[in-house]
C-alpha positions in Angstrom: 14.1 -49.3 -11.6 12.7 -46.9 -9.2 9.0 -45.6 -9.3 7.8 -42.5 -8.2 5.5 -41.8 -5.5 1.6 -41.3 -7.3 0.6 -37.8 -6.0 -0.8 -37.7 -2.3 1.2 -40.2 -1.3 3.6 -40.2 2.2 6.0 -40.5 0.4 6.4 -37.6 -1.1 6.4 -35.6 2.5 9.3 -37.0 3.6 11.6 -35.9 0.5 9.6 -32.9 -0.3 9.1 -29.9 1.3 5.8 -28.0 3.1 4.5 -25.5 0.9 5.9 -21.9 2.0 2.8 -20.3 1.5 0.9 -23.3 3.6 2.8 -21.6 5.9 2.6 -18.1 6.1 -1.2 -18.6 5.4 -2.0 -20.5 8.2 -4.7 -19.1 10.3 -1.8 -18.8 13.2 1.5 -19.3 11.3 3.8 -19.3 14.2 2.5 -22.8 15.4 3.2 -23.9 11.9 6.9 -22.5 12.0 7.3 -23.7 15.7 6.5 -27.0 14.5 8.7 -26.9 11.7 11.6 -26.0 14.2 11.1 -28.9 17.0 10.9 -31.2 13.8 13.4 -30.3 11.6 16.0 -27.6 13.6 16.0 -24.2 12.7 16.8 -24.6 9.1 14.7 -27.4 7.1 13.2 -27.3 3.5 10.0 -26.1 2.3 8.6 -25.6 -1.3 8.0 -22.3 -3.4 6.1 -23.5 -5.9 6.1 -27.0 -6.8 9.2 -28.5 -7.9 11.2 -25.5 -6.8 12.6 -25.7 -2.9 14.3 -23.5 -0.7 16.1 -23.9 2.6 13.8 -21.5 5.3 16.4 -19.8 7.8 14.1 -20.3 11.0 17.1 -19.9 14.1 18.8 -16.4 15.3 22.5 -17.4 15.1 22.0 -19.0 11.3 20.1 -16.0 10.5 22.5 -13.4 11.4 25.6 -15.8 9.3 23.2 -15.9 6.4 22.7 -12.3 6.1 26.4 -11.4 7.6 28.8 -13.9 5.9 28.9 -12.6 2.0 31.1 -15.1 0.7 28.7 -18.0 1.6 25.5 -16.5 1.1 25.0 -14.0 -2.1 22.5 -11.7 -3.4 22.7 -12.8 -6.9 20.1 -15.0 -8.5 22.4 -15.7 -11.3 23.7 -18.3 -8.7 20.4 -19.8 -8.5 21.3 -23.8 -9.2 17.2 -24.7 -10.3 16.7 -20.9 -12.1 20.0 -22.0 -14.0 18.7 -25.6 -14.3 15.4 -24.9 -15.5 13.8 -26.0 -13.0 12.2 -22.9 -12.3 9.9 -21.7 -15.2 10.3 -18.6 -17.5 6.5 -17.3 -16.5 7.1 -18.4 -12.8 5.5 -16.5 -10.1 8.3 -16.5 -8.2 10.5 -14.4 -10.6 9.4 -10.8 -9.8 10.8 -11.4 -6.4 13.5 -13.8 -7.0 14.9 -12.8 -10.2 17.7 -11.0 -10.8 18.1 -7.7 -11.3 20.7 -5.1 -11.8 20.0 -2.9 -8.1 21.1 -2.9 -4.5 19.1 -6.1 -3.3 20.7 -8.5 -5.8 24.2 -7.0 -5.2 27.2 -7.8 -3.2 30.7 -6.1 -2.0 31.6 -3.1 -3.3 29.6 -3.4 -6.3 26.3 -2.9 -3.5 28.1 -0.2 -1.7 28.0 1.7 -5.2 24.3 1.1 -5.6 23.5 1.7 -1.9 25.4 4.8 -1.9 22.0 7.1 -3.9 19.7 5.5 -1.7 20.9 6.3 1.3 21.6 10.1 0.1 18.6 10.5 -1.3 16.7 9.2 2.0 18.8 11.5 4.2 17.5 14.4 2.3 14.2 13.5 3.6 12.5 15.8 5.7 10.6 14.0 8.3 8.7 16.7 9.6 7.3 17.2 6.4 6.8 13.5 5.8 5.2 13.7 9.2 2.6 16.9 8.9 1.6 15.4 5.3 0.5 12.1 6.7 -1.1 13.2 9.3 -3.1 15.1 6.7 -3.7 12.0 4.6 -4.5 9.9 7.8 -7.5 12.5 8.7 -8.8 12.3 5.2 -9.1 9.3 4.8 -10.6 8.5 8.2 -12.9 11.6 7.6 -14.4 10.0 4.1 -15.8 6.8 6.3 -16.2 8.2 10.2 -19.5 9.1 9.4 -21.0 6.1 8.4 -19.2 4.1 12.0 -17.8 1.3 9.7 -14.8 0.3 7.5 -12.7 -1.5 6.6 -9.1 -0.5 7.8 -7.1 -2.3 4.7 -8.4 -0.7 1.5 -9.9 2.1 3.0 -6.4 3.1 5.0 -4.0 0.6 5.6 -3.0 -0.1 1.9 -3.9 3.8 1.1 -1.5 5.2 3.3 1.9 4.0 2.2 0.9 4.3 -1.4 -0.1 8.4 -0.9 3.0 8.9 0.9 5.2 7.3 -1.5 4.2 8.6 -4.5 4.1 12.1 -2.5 8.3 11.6 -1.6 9.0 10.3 -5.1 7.2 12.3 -7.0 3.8 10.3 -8.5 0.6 12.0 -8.4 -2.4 9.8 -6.9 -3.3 8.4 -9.6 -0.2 7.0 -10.8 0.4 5.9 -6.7 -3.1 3.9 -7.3 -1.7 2.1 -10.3 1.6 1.4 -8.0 -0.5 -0.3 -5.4 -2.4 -2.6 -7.9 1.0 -3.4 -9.7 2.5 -4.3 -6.3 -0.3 -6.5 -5.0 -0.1 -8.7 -7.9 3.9 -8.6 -7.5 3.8 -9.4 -3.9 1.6 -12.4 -4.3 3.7 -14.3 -6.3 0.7 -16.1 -8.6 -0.3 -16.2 -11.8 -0.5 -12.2 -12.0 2.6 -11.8 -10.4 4.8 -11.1 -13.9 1.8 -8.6 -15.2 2.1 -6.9 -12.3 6.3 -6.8 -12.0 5.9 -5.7 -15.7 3.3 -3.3 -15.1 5.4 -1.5 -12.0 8.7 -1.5 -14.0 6.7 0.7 -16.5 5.6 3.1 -13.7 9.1 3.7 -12.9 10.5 4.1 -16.4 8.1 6.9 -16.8 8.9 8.1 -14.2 12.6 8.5 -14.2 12.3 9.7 -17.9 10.2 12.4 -16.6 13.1 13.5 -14.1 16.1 13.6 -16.5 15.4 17.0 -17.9 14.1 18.2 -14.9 16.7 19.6 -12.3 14.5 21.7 -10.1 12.8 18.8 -8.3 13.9 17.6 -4.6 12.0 14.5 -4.3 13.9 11.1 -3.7 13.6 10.0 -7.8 14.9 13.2 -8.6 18.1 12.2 -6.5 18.8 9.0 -7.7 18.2 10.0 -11.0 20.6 12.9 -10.8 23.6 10.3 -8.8 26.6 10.1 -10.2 27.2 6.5 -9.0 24.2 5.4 -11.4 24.8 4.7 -14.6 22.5 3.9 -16.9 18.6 4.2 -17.4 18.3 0.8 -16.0 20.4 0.8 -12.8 18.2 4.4 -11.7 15.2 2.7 -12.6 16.1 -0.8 -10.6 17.4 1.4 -8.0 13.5 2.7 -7.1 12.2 -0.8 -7.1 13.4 -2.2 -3.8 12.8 1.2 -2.3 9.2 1.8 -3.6 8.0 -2.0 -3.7 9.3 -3.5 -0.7 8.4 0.4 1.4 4.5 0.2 0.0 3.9 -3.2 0.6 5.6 -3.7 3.9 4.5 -0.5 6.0 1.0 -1.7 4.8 1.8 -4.4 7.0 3.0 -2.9 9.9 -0.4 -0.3 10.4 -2.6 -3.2 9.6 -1.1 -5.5 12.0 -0.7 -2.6 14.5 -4.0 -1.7 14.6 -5.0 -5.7 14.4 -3.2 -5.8 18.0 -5.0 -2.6 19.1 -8.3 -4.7 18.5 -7.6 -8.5 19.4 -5.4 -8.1 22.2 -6.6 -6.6 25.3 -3.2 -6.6 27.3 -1.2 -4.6 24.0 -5.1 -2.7 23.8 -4.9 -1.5 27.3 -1.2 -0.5 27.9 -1.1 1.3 24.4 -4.5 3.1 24.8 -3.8 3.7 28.9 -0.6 5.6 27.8 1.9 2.9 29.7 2.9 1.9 26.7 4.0 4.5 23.8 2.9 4.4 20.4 7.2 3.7 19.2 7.0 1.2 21.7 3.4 -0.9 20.3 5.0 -0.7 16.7 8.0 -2.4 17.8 5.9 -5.1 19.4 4.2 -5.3 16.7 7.6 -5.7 14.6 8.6 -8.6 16.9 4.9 -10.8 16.6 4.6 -9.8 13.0 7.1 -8.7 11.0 6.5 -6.7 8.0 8.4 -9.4 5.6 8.0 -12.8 7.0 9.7 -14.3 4.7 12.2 -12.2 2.9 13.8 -13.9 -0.1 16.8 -14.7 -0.9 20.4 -15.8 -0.5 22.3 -18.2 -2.7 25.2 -20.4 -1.5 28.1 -19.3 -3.3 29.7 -23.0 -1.9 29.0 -26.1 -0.3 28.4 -25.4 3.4 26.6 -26.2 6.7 24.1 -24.5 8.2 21.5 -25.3 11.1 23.1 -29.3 11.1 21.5 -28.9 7.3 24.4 -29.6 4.5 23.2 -27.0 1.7 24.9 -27.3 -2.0 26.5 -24.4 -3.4 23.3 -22.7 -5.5 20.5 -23.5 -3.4 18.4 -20.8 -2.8 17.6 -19.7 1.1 14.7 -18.3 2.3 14.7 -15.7 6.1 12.2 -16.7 8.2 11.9 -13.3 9.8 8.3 -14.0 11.2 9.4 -17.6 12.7 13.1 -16.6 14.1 10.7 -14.5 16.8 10.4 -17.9 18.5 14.0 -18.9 18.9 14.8 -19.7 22.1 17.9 -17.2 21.7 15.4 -14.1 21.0 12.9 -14.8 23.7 12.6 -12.8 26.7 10.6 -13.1 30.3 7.4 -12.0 28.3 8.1 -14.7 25.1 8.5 -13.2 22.0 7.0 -9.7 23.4 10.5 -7.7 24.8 11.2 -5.1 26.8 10.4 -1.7 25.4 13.4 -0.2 23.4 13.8 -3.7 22.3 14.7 -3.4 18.3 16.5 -6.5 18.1 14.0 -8.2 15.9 15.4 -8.2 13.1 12.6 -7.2 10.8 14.7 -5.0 8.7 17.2 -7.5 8.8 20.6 -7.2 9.4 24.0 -7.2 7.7 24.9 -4.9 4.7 21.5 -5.1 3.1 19.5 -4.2 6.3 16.7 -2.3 5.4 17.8 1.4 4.6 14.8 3.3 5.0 13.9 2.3 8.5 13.5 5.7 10.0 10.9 7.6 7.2 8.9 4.2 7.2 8.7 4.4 11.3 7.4 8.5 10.6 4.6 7.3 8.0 3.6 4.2 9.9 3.6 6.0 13.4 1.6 9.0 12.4 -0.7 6.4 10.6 -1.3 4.3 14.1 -1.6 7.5 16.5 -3.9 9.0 14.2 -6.2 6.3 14.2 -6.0 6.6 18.1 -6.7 9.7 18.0 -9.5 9.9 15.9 -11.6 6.5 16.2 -10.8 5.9 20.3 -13.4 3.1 20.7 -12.1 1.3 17.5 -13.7 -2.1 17.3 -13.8 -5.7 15.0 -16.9 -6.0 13.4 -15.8 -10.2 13.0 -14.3 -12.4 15.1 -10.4 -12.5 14.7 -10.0 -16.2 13.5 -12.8 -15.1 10.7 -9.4 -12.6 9.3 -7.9 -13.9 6.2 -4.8 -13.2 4.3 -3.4 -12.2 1.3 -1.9 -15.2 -0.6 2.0 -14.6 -0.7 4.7 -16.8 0.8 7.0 -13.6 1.9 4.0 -11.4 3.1 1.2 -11.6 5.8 -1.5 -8.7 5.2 -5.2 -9.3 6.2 -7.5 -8.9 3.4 -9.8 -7.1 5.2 -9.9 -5.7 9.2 -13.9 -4.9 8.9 -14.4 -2.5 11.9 -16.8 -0.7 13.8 -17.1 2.9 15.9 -18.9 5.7 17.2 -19.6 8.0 14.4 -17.5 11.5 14.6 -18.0 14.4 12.9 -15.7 14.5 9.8 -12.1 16.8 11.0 -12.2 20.3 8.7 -9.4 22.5 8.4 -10.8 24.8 11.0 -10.7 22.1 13.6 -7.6 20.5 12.7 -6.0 23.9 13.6 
């Protein structure tokens, strides 16, 4: 008869996996994922939760065939061997993310290009210059409520505000309802014991909201699009449509200012050249998408057959996990500055790539880009108030937000109407 292994013991390391969020809330993740790689290859095993593995997709070329290759590697959690198994609870945390549900990220084939067909109207009707002059506005508010005092801190007081204001703005929630959003979404993002509150909470917010548009055919904004879409059809498909677009947008731009404007402050070289004008403000967010991506982690695929992948034989319904934020370190994506390329570089692949790559690149650059240059404008001698190994992170195995960028300035008189003119 076999025994198991009593908890703690070696044993259990070399069957199990790391812990994902071990991982991506390391105080320098990269040397965690870089270590995973000269150990295990570019694809190896870590853990979600306990009990519940996952293959993490760490190399370029496996990357690109996982989110590429459609009869391998599927959408649908239905094909999820452990969810199916029962291996993976009814209250897990890891079921707001990974679950299924009937919209674009969990579909496949033709069945996706139906669902993807609304979204992409609906963010071609966009006006970015719009977008763009209504940031800005919300940028200089925000910074005006704190540039008196010559402290903040850029998360709560900007870098989480931002994205929440501007989507609720383009689909339609007034601020408070866009507060109750970002509350919802934290807890969903973190994939703890909040994690189904929150999902449950944010489904809400968007029934109410779509309900609210059915009878109301004057409105322009992006729900009002969807809703009206004649390839949606039901209550539930317009509703599941809005929650990759709203969640993954809010929680993912917050990312991308905060770690933007992390660079600006901890390193001098990106500090310097973005500051000194040699290197454009486009051109520092892309760095920034290429040392941090926005997901870094993005869940999931499910093999739809037995296959090989990475020299790793994976079983038709395991789950895989892309390493956005450790594929930066592939030998195949570095150039003569490491994982920094040459401006104009986007091929970093933090929107993904494939059928399902991100959709909404281009209104997300807008908000995100005004957000950044504002700041620039506005606070030029921008400072940390801590040392940067004293930053910690929101706990979440797909994202990598600080919980706090405490920071210090001159004081500046508060921006009016007249002088914004």
């Amino acid at each position: 008869m076999t025994q198991t292994p009593p908890p703690g013991c070696p044993a259990h390391q070399s069957h199990a996996g790391m812990p994902l969020i071990d991982a991506t809330g390391a105080p320098d993740h990269r040397v965690v994922f870089r270590e995973l790689r000269e150990n295990h290859g570019p694809v190896v095993k870590v853990e979600l939760e306990p009990g519940v593995e996952a293959w993490l997709v760490m190399g370029y070329r496996e990357l690109l065939s996982v989110t590429r290759d459609e009869r391998l590697f599927g959408h649908d959690a239905r094909n999820w061997r452990d969810l199916n198994d029962g291996l993976v609870a009814p209250d897990s945390g890891l079921l707001p993310m990974m679950g299924w549900r009937p919209n674009v990220f969990q579909a496949d084939g033709e069945e996706h290009r139906r669902l993807r067909r609304p979204v992409d109207e609906a963010i071609a009707g966009i006006d970015q210059r719009a977008v763009r002059r209504e940031i800005e506005e919300i940028c200089t508010d925000l910074i005006a409520a704190f540039s008196g005092r010559g402290s903040a801190d850029l998360i709560a007081e900007y870098a989480q505000v931002i994205p929440t204001l501007a989507l609720a703005s383009l689909f339609g929630l007034d601020r408070e309802g866009g507060q109750e959003l970002r509350r919802a979404l934290i807890a969903l993002f973190g994939s703890q014991e909040n994690s189904q509150a929150g999902d449950r909470a944010f489904d809400q917010i968007l029934v109410d909201l779509v309900l609210s548009r059915e009878h109301d055919g004057g409105r322009k904004d992006v729900t009002s699009v969807i809703v009206r879409h004649e390839s949606l059809n039901s209550l539930e498909e317009r509703v599941q449509t809005l929650v990759p677009l709203i969640g993954a947008g809010n929680e993912t731009m917050t990312s991308w200012i905060a770690h933007t404007l992390r660079l600006l402050m901890t390193d001098p070289r990106f500090s310097g050249q973005l500051r000194g004008g040699s290197l454009g403000v486009d051109d520092a967010l892309d760095e920034a998408l290429w040392r941090e991506p926005p997901m870094n982690v993005m869940p999931a695929r499910y093999a739809l057959q037995d296959t090989e992948l990475g020299g790793q034989k994976i079983r038709k319904g395991d789950v895989l996990v892309l390493g956005l934020g450790a594929v930066v370190d592939d030998p195949m994506m570095q150039t003569g500055n490491g994982p920094i390329a040459e401006p104009g570089n986007r091929a970093h692949l933090a929107f993904a790539a494939g059928p399902h790559s991100c959709p909404a690149r281009v209104p997300a650059r807008v908000i995100v880009r005004t957000a950044v240059g504002t700041v620039l404008n506005l606070l030029p001698d921008l400072r940390l108030s801590v040392p940067a190994e004293d930053l910690t992170w929101f706990p979440s195995p797909w994202t990598r937000v600080p919980t706090a960028l405490p920071v210090e300035f001159s004081t500046v008189e508060p921006a009016t109407p007249e002088t914004r003119a």
